[in-house]
C-alpha positions in Angstrom: 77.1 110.5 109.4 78.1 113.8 110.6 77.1 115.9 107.8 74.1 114.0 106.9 71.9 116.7 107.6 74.2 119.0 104.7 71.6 119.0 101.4 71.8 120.8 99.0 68.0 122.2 100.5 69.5 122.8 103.5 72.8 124.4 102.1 70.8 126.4 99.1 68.2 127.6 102.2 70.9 129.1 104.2 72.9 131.0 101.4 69.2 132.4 100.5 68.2 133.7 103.6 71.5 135.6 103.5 69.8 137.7 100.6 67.3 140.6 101.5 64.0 140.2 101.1 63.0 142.8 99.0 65.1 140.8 96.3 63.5 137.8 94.1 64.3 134.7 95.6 61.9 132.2 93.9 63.3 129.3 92.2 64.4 130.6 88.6 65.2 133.6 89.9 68.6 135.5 88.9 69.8 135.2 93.0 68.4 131.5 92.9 70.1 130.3 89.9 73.5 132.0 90.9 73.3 130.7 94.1 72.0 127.0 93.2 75.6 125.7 91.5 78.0 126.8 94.4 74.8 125.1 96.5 74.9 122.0 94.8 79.1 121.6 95.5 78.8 122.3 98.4 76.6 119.2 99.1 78.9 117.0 97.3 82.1 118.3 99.4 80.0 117.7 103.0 79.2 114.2 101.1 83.0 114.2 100.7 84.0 114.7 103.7 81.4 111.9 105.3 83.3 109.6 103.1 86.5 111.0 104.4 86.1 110.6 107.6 84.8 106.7 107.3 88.0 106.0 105.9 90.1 107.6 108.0 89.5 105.9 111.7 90.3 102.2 111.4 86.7 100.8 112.6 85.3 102.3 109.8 87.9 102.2 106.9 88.3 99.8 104.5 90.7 99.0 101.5 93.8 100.5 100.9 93.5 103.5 103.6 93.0 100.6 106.1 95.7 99.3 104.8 97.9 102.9 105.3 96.4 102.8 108.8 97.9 99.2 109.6 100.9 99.6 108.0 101.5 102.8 110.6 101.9 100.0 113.2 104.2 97.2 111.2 100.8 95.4 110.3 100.9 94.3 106.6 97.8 92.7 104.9 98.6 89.2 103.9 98.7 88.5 100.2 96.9 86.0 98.3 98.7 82.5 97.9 99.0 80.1 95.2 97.1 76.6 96.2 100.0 73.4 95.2 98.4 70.5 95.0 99.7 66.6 93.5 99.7 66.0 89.8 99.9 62.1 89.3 101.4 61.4 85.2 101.3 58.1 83.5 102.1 57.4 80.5 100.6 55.7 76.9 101.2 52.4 79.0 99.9 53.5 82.6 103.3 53.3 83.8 104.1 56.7 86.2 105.9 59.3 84.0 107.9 62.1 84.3 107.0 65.6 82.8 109.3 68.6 82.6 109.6 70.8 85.4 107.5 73.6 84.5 105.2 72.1 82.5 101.7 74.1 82.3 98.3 72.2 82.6 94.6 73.4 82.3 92.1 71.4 84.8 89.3 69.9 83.1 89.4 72.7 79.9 88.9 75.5 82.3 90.7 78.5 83.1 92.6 77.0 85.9 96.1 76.5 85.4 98.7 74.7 87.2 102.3 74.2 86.7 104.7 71.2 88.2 107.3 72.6 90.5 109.0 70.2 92.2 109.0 66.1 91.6 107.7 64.2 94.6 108.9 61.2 93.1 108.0 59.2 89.9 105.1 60.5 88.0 104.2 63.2 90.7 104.9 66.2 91.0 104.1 69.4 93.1 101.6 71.5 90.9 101.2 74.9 91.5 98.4 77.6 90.9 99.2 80.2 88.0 96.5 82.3 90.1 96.4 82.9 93.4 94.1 81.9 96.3 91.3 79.9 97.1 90.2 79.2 93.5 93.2 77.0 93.7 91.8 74.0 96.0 88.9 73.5 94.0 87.9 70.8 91.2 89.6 67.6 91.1 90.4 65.6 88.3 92.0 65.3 84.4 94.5 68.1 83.8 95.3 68.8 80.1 98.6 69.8 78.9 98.7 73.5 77.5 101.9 72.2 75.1 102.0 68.6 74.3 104.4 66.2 75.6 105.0 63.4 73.9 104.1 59.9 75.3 102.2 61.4 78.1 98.9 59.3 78.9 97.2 60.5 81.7 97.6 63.4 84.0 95.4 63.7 87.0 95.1 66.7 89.4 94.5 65.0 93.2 95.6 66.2 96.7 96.0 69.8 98.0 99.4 69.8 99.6 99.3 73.4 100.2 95.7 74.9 100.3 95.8 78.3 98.6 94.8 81.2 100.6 92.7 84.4 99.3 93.8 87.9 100.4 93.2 89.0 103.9 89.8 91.3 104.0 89.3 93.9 106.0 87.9 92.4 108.7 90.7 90.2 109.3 93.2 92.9 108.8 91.5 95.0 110.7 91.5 92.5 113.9 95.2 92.4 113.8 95.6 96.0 113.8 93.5 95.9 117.2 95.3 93.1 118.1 98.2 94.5 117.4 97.9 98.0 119.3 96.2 96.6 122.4 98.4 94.3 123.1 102.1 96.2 122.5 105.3 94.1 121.8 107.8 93.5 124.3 111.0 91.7 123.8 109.3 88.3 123.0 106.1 88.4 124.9 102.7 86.1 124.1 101.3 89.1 121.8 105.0 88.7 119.8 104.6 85.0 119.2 100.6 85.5 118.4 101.3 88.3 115.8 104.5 86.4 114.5 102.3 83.4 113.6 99.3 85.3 112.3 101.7 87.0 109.5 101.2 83.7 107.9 98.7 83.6 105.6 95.9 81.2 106.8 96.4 81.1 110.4 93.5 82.7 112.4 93.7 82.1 115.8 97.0 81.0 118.4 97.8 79.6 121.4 101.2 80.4 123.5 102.4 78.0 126.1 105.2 78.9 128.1 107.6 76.9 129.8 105.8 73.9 128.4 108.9 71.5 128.4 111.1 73.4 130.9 112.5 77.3 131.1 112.8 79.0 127.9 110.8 76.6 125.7 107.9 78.0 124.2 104.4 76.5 122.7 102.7 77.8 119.7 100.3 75.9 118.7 97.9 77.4 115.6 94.4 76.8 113.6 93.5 78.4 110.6 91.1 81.1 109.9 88.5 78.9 109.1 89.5 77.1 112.5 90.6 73.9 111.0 94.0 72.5 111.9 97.0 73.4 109.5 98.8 71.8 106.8 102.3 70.8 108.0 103.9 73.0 105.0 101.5 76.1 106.9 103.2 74.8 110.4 106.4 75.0 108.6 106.1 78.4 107.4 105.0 79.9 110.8 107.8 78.2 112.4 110.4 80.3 109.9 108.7 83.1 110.5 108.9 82.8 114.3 112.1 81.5 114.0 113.7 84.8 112.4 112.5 87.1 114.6 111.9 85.2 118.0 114.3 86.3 121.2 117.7 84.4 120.8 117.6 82.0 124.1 114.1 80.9 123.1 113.4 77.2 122.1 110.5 77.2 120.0 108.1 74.6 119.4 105.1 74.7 116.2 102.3 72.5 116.4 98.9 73.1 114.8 95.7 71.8 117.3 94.8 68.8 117.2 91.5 67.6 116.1 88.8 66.0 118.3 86.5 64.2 116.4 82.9 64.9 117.9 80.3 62.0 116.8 77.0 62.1 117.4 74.1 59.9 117.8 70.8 60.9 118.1 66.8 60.3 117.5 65.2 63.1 116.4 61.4 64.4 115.4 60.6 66.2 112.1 57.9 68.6 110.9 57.4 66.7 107.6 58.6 69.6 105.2 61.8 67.6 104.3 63.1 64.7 103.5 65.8 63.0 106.1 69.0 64.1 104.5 68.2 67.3 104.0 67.2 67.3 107.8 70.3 66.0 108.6 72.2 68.3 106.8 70.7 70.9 108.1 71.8 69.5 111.7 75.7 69.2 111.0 75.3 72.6 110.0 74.0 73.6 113.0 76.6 71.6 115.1 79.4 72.1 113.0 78.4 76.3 113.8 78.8 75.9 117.1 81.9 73.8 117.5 83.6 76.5 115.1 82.0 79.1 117.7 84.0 78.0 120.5 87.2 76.3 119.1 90.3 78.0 120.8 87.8 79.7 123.2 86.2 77.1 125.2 87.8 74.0 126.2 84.3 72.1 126.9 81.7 70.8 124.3 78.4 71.0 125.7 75.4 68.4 125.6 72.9 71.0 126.2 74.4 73.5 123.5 74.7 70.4 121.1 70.9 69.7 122.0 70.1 72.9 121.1 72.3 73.2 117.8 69.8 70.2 117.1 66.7 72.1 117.7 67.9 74.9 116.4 68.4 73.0 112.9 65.6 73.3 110.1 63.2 70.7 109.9 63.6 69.4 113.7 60.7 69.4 116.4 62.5 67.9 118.8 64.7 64.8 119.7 65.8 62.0 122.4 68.3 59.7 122.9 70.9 62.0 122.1 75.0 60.6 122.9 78.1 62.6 122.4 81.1 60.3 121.6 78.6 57.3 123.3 78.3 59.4 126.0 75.9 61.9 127.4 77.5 64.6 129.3 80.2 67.1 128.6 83.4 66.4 126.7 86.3 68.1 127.8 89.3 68.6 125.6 92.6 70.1 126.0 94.4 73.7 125.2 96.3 72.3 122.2 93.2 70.7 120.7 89.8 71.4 119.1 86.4 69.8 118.5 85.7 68.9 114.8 82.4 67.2 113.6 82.8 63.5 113.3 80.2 61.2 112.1 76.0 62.5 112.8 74.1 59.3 112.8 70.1 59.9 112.8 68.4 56.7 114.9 
């Protein structure tokens, strides 16, 4: 910090050495007391004014004045989103039944609450999340009406249709500034489309393909920020978004990646501090950390670096016999696609 070195000591010292020395300046002192207050405000301002500048340059900010700093440059943080998921009704007779449209449910007695927005068709309906984000996409099961509805048997709460997404962080906001200022618009260029689609909330990382299916067709194909591939309502929305602000003679395609599913086979050695599945979780992890590492990055999945995510894993001395989709070199994949764990299967 760049007053760091502004302590009250240091400040109190200074302002005392200003005062001849044929006056008292021992501590309790008339000079020393006088002078101790202004001392001790001044510390706190220089304190201040380290805080200050943190939050004014944007590798250092955080919150709301990061948020003053992106917004100088048309980058907004994205808001939290309401998870919908499937509610499936039946009634006294388990035969599907229909609720009222805004009908409120709790899940499992908790504080979640979800209300049906749309029918799907009979005896489902599109639920949504009172409260925002991730929260939203978790627990599964019996919801409970919050009014009672007469005749109504069951209510279940199953699929997410739309996961719900929590508010940008700083981090990720901050990115997109960067992103954003390194890499200046121009009339529909790559860093347009890539900006256009990360407004969305939930996609993290995009890939622009021009002239993919003649002139003026354009690409985008998108994963989410925990480098998954989207939902089709996600695609949806980053196609509107694009669509309302993309040049007029473009022909724009949406496509989230698709997944390649990575299964492994492999005989491996443990120290004898774990039982196997705990081993083998422990290995996915490992795995699964590098595949997220390079997806959208690196269009070849590695035998050696998947022998080493084993190794790497708790619990593992060593292995053999180790086969990558029943192979045992490289798999290459494509631009539009990305490596997800499959099945692990220990020999």
């Amino acid at each position: 910090m760049l007053f760091e070195n502004q302590t009250f000591e240091t400040i109190l010292g200074r302002m005392l050495n200003r005062v001849p020395n044929d006056i008292d300046k021992r501590e309790g002192s008339i000079i020393y007391d006088a002078l101790a207050p202004a001392a001790i405000e001044l510390a706190q301002v220089y304190m201040e004014l380290n805080t200050i500048l943190r939050l004014t340059f944007s590798k250092t900010s955080s919150g709301e004045y990061l948020d003053r700093i992106a917004t100088n440059f048309g980058v907004y943080r994205k808001k939290a989103t309401s998870a919908v998921r499937k509610g499936i009704f039946t009634d006294l007779n388990g035969v599907p039944f229909d609720v009222p449209i805004g009908s409120r449910f709790r899940l499992n007695d908790n504080d979640m609450v979800y209300v049906a927005i749309e029918k799907i068709r009979e005896g489902q309906y599109r639920m949504q999340a009172e409260t925002a984000g991730s929260l939203g996409n978790q627990g599964f099961g019996k919801l409970l009406p919050i009014e009672p509805i007469e005749e109504l048997g069951t209510a279940v709460l199953s699929d997410i249709l739309i996961p719900g997404e929590d508010e940008e962080d700083d981090d990720a906001l901050r990115q997109r500034y960067f992103e954003r200022i390194s890499m200046p618009s121009s009339s529909g260029n790559d860093a347009d489309y890539i900006r256009w689609a990360k407004e969305v909330p939930g996609i993290g990382y995009v890939r622009v393909f021009r002239r993919w299916n003649g002139p003026g067709t354009v690409r985008i194909v998108v994963i989410t920020d925990k480098k998954k591939s989207p939902s089709p309502q996600t695609i949806t929305k980053v196609k509107e978004n694009i669509e309302s602000k993309r040049p007029l003679l473009a022909d724009v395609t949406v496509d989230g990646a698709k997944e390649i599913s990575i299964d492994i086979d492999v005989k491996v050695t443990l120290n004898g501090q774990s039982d196997v599945e705990t081993a083998l979780q422990q290995i996915k992890n490992s795995i699964n950390d590098y595949l997220l590492n390079v997806a959208f990055f690196e269009q070849t999945i590695r035998y050696a670096k998947i022998g080493e995510a084993i190794l790497n894993a708790g619990y593992v001395l060593d292995y053999e016999n180790l086969r990558i989709n029943g192979g045992t070199g490289n798999i290459q994949i494509n631009g539009d696609e990305i490596a997800v764990l499959g099945r692990v299967t220990l020999l």
